[in-house]
C-alpha positions in Angstrom: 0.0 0.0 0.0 2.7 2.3 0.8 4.5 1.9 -2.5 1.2 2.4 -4.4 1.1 5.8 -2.7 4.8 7.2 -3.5 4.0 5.7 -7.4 0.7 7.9 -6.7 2.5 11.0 -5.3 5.5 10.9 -8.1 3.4 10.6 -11.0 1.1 13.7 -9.9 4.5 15.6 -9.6 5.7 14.3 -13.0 2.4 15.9 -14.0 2.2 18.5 -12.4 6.0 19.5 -13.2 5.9 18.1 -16.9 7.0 21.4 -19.6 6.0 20.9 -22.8 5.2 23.0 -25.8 1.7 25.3 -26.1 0.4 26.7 -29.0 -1.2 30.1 -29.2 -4.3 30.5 -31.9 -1.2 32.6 -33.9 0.6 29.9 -33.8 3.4 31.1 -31.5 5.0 28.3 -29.2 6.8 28.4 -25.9 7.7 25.5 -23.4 6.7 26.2 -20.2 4.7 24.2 -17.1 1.3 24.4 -16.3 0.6 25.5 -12.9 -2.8 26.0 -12.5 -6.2 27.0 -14.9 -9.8 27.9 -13.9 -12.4 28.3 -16.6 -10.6 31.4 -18.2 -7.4 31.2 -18.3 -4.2 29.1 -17.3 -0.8 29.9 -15.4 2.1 29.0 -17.2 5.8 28.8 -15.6 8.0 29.5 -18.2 11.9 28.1 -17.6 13.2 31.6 -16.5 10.3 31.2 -13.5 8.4 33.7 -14.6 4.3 33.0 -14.3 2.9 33.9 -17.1 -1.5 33.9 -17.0 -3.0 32.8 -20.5 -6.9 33.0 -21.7 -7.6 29.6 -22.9 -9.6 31.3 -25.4 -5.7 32.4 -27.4 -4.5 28.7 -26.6 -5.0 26.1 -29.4 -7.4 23.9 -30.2 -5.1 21.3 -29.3 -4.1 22.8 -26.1 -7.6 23.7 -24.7 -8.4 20.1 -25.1 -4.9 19.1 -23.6 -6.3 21.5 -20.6 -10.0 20.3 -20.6 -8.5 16.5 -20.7 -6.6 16.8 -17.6 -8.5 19.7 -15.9 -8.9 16.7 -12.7 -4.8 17.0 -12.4 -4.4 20.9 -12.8 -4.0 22.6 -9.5 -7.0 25.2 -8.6 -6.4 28.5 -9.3 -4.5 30.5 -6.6 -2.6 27.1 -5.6 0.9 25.6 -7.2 1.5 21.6 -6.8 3.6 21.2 -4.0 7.0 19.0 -4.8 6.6 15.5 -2.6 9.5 14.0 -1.1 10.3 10.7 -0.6 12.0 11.6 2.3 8.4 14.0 3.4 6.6 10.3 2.5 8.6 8.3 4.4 8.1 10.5 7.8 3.9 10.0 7.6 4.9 6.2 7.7 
């Protein structure tokens, strides 16, 4: 049971961490990670740290459905995921 929740834990940070490349309507790209989205718009992290917030209506097709796919794994707005530990794991055991 315990290892089932680590494998649980990691794999929402490798979500929740996970860059890849968005698409605006313009078709300009940058890679960044996505923090958090409400019905509006989306927080992107971009690699210099910077937060950028996006309306999903500029995003692409292919990245408001990326977004409306995993809405159940995106943090709420005014939240960021919080990086688990394997060390913070083992200390609840």
């Amino acid at each position: 049971m315990r290892t089932l929740l680590i494998i649980l834990c990691l794999g929402s940070l490798t979500f929740a961490l996970e860059s890849r490349s968005w698409t605006d309507k313009q078709g300009r790209k940058i890679v960044a990670t996505l923090l958090n989205a409400d019905t509006q718009s989306v927080v992107l992290k971009l690699a210099d740290g910077r937060e950028i917030p996006f309306p999903i209506a500029k995003l692409s097709p292919e990245d408001t459905k990326y977004i409306e796919e995993n809405r159940k794994n995106i943090a709420p707005p005014g939240t960021k995921p919080t990086p688990v530990s394997y060390t913070h794991l083992r200390a609840h055991e």
